[in-house]
PyMOL Python script that loads the backbone (N, CA, C, O; Angstrom):
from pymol import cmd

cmd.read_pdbstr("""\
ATOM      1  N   UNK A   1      19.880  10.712 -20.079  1.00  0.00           N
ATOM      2  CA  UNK A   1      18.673  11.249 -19.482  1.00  0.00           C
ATOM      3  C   UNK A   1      17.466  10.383 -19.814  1.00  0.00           C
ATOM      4  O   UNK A   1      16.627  10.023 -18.989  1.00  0.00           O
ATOM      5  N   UNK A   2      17.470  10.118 -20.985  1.00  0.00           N
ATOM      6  CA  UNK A   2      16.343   9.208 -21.217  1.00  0.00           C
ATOM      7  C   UNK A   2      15.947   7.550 -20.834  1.00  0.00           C
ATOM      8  O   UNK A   2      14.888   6.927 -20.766  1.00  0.00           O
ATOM      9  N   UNK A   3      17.773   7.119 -20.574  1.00  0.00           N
ATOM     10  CA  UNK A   3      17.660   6.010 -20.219  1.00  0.00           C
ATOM     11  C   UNK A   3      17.287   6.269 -18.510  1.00  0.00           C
ATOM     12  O   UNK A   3      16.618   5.394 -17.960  1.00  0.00           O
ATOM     13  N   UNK A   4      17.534   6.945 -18.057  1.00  0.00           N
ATOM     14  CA  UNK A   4      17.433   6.913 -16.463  1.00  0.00           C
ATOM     15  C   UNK A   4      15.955   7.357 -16.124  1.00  0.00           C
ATOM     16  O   UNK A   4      15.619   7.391 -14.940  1.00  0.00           O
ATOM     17  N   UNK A   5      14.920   7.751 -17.272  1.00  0.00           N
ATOM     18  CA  UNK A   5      13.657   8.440 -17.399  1.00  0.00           C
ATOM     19  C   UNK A   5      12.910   7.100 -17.317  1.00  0.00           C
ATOM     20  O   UNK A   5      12.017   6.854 -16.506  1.00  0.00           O
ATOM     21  N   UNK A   6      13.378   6.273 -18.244  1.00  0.00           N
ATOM     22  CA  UNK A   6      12.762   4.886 -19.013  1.00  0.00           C
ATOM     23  C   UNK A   6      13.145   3.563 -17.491  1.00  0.00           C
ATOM     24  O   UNK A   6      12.680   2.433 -17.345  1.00  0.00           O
ATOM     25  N   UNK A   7      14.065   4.275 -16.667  1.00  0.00           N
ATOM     26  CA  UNK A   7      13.945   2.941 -15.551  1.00  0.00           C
ATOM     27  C   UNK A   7      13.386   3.190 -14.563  1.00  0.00           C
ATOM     28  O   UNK A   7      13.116   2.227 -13.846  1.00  0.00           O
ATOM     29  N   UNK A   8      12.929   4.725 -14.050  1.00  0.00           N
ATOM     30  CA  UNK A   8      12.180   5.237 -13.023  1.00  0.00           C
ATOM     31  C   UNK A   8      10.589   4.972 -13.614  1.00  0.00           C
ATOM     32  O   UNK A   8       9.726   4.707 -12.777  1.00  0.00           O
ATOM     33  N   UNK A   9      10.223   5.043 -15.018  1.00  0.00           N
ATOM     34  CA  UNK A   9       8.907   4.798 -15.044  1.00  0.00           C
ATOM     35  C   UNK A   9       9.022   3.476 -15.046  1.00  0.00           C
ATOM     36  O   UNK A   9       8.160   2.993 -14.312  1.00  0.00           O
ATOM     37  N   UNK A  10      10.008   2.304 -15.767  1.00  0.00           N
ATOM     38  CA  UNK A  10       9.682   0.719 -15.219  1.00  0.00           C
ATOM     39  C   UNK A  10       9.443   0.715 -14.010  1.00  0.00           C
ATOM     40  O   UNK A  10       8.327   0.328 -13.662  1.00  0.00           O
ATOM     41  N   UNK A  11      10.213   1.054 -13.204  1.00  0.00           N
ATOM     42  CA  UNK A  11      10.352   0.728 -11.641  1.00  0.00           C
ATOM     43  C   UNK A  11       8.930   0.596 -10.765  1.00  0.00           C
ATOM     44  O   UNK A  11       8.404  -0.282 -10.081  1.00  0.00           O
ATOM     45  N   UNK A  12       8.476   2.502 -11.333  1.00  0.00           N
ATOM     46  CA  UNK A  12       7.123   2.877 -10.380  1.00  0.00           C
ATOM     47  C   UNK A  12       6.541   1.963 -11.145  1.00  0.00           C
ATOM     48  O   UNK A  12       6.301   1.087 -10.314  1.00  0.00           O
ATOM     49  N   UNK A  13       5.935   1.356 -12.724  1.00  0.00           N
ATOM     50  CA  UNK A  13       4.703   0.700 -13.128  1.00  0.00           C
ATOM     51  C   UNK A  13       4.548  -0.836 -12.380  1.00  0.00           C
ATOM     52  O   UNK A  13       3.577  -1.473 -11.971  1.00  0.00           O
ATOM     53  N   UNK A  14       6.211  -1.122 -12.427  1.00  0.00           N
ATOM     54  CA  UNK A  14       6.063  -2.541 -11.781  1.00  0.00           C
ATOM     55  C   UNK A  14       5.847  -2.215 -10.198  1.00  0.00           C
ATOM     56  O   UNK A  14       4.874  -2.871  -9.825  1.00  0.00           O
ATOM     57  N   UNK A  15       6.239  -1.661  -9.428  1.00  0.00           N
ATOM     58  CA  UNK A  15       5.706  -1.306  -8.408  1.00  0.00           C
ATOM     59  C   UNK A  15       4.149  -1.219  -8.311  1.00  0.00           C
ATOM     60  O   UNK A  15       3.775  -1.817  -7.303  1.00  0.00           O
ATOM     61  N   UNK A  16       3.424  -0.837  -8.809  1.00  0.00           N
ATOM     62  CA  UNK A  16       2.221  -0.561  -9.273  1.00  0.00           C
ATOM     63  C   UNK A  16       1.428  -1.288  -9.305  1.00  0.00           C
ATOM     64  O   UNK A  16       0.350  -1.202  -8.717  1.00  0.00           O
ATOM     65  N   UNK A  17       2.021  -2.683 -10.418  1.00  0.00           N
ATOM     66  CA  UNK A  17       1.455  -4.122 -11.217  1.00  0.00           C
ATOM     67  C   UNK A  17       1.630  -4.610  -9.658  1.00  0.00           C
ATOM     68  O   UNK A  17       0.594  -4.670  -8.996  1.00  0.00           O
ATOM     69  N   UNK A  18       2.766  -4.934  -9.078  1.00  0.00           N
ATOM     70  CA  UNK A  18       2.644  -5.633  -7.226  1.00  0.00           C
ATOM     71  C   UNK A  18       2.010  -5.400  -6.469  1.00  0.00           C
ATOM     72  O   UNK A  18       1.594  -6.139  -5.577  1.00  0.00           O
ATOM     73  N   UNK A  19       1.822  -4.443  -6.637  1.00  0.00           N
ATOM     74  CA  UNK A  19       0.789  -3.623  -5.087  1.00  0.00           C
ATOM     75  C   UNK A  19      -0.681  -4.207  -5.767  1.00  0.00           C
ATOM     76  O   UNK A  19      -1.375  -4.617  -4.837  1.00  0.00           O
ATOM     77  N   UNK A  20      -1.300  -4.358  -6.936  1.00  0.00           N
ATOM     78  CA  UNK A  20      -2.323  -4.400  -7.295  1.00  0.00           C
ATOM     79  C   UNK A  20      -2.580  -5.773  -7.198  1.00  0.00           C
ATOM     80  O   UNK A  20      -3.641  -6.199  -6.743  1.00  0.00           O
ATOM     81  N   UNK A  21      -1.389  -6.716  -7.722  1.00  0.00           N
ATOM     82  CA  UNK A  21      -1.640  -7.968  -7.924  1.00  0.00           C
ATOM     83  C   UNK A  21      -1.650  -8.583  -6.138  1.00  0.00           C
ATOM     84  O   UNK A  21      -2.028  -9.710  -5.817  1.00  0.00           O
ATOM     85  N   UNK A  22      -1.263  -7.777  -5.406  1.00  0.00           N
ATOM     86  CA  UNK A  22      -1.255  -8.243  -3.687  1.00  0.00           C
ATOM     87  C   UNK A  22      -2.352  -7.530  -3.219  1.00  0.00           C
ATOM     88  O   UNK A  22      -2.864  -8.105  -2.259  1.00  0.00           O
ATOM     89  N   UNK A  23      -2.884  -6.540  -3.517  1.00  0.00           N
ATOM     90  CA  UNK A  23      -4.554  -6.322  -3.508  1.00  0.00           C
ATOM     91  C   UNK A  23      -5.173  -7.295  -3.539  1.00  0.00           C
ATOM     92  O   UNK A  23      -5.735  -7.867  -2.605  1.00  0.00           O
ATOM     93  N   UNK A  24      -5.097  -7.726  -5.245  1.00  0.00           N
ATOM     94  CA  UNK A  24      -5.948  -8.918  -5.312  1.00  0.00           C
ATOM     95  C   UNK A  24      -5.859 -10.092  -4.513  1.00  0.00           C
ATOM     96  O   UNK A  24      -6.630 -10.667  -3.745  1.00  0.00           O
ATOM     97  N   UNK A  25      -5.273 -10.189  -4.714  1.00  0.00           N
ATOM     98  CA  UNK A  25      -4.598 -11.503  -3.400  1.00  0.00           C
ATOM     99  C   UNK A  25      -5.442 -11.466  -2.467  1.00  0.00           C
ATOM    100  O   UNK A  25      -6.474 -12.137  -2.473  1.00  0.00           O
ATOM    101  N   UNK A  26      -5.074 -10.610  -1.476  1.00  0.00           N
ATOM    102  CA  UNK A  26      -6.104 -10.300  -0.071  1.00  0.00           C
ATOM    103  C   UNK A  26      -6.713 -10.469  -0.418  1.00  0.00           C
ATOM    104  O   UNK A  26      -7.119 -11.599  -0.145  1.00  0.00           O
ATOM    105  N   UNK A  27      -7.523  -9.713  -1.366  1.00  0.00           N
ATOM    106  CA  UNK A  27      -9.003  -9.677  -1.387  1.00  0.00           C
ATOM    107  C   UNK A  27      -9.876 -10.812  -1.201  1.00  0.00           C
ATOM    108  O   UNK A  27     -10.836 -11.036  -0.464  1.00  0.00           O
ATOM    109  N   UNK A  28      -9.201 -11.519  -2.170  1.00  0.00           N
ATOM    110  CA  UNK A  28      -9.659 -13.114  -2.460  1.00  0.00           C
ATOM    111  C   UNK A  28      -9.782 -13.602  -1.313  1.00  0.00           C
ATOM    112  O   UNK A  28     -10.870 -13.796  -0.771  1.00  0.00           O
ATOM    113  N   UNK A  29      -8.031 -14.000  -0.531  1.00  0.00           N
ATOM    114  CA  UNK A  29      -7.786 -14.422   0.046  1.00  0.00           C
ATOM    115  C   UNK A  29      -9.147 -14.672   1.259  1.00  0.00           C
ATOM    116  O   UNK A  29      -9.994 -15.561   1.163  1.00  0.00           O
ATOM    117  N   UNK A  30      -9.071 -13.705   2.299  1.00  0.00           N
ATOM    118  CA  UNK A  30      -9.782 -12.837   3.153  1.00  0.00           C
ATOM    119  C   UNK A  30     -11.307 -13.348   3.396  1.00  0.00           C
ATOM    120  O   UNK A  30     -12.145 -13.136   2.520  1.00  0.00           O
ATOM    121  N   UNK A  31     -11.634 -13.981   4.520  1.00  0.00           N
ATOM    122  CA  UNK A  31     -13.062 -14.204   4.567  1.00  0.00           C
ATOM    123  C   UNK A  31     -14.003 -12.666   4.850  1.00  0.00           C
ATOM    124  O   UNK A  31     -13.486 -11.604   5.198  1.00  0.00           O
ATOM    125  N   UNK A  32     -15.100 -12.832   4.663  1.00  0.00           N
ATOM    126  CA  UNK A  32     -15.542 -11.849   5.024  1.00  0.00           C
ATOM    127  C   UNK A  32     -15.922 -10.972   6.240  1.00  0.00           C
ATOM    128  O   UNK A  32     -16.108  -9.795   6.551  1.00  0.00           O
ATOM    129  N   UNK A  33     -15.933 -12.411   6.822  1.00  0.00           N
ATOM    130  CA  UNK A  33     -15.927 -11.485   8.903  1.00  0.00           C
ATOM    131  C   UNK A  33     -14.712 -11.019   9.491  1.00  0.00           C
ATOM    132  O   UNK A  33     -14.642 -10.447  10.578  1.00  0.00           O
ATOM    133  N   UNK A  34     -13.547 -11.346   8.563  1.00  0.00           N
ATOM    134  CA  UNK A  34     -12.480 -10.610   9.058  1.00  0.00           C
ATOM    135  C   UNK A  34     -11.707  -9.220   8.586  1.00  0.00           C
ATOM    136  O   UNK A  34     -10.689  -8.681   9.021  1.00  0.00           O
ATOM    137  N   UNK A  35     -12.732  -8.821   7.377  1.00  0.00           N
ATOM    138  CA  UNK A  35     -12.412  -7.353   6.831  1.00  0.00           C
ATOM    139  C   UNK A  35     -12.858  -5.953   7.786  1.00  0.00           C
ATOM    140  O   UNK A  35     -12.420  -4.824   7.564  1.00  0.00           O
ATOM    141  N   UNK A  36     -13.654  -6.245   8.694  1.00  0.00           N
ATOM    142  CA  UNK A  36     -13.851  -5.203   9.957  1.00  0.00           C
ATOM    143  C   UNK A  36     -12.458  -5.201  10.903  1.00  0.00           C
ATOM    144  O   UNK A  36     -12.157  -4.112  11.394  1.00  0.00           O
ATOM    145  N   UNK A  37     -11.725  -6.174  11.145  1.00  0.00           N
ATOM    146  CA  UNK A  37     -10.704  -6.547  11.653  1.00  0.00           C
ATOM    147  C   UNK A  37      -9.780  -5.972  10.922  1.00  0.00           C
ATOM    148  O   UNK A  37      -9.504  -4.883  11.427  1.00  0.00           O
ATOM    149  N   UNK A  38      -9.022  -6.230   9.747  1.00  0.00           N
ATOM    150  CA  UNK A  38      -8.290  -5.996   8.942  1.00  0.00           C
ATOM    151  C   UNK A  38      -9.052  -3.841   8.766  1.00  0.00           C
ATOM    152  O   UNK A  38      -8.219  -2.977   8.493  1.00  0.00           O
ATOM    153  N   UNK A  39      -9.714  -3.660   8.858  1.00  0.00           N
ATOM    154  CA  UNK A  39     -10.372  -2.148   8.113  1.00  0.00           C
ATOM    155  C   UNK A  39      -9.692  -1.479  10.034  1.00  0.00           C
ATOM    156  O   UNK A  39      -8.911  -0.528  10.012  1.00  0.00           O
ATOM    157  N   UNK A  40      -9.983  -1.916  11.053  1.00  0.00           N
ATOM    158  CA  UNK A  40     -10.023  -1.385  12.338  1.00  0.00           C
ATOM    159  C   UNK A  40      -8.342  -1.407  12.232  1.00  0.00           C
ATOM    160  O   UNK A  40      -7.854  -0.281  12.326  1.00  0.00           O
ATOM    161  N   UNK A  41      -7.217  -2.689  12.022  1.00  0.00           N
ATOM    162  CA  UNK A  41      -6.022  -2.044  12.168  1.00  0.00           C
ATOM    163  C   UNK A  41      -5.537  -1.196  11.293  1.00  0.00           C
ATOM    164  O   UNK A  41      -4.504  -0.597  11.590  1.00  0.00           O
ATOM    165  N   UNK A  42      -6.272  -0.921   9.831  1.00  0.00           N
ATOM    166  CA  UNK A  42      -5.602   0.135   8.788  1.00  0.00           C
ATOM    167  C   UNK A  42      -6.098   1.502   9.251  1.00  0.00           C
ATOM    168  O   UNK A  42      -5.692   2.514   8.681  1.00  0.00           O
ATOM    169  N   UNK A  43      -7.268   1.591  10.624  1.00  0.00           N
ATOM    170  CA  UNK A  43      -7.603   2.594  10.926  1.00  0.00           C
ATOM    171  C   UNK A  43      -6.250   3.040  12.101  1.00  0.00           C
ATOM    172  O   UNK A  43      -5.482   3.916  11.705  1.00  0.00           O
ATOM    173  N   UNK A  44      -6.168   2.840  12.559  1.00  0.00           N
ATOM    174  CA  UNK A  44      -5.720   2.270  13.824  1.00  0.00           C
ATOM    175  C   UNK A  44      -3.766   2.968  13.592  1.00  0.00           C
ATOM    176  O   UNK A  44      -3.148   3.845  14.195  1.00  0.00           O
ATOM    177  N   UNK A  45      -3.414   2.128  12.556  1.00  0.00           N
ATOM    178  CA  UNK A  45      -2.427   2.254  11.605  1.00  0.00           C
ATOM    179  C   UNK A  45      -2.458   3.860  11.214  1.00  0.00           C
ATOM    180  O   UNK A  45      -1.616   4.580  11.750  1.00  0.00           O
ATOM    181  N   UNK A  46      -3.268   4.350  10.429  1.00  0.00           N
ATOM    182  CA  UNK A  46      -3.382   5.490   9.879  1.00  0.00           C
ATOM    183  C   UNK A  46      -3.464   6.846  11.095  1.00  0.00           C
ATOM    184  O   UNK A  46      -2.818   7.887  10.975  1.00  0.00           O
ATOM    185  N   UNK A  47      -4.240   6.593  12.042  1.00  0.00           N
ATOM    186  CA  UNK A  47      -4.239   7.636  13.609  1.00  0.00           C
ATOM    187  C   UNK A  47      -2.949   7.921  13.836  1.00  0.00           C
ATOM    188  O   UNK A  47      -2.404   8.998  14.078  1.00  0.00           O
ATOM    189  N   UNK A  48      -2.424   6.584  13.706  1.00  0.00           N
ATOM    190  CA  UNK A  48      -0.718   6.753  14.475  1.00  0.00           C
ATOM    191  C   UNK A  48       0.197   7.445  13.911  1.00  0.00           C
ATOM    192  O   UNK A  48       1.045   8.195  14.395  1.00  0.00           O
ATOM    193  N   UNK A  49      -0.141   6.997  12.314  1.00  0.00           N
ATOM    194  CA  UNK A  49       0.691   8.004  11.105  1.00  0.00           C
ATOM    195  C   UNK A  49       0.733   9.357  11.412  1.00  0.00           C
ATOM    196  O   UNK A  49       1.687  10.103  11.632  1.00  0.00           O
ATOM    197  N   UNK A  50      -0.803   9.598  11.382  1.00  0.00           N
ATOM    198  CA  UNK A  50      -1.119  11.133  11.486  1.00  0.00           C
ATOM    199  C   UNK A  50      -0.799  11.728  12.964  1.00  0.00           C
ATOM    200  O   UNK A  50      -0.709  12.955  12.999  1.00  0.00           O
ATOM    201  N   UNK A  51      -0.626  11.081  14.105  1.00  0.00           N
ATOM    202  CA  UNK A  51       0.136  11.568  15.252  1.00  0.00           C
ATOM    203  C   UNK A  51       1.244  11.952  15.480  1.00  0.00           C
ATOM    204  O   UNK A  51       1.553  12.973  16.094  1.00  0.00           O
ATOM    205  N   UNK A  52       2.279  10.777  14.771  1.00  0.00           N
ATOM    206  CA  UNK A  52       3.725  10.826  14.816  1.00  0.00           C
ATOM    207  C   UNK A  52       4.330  11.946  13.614  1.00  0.00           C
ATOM    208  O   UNK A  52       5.544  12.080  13.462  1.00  0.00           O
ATOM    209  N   UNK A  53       3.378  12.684  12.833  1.00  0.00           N
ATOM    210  CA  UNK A  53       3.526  12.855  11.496  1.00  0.00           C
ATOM    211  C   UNK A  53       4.956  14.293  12.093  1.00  0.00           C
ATOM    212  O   UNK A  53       6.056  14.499  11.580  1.00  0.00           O
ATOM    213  N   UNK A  54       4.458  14.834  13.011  1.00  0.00           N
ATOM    214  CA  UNK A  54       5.365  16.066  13.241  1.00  0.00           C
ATOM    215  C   UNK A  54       6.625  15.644  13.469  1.00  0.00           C
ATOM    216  O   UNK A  54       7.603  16.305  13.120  1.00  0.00           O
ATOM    217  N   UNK A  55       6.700  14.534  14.059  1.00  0.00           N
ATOM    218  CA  UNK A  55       8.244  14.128  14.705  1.00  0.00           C
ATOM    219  C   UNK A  55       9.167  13.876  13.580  1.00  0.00           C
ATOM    220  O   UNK A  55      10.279  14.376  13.748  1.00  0.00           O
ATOM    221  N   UNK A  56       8.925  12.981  12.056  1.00  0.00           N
ATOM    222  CA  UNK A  56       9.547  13.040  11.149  1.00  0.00           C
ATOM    223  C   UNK A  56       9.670  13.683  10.213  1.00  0.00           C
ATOM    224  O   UNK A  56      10.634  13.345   9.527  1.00  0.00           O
ATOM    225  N   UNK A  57       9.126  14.472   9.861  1.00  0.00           N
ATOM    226  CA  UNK A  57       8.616  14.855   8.706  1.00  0.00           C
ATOM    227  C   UNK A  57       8.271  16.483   8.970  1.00  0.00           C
ATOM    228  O   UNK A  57       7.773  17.162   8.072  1.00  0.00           O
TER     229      UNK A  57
END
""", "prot")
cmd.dss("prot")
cmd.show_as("cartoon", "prot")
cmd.util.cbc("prot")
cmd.orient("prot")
């Protein structure tokens, strides 16, 4: 029990440490006239989520 406790919390933290360290990334990356661009498809993205949400879920 404890060992299978101890690889679900590695798993999610490193999951965690990636998503953050690819945050940063973009961020950097990313000029600034193209974050209205990038903000309009995560909007865009998110409508669709919340449309389709009944069909799966």
């Amino acid at each position: 029990m404890g060992a299978r406790r101890m690889g679900i919390i590695l798993r999610k933290s490193g999951g965690i440490i990636l998503a953050v360290a690819g945050a940063a990334l973009v961020i950097r990356v990313i000029p600034f006239y193209l974050w209205p661009l990038l903000l309009g498809a995560l909007l865009i993205w998110g409508g669709w989520q919340l449309y389709i949400y009944d069909r799966y879920y």
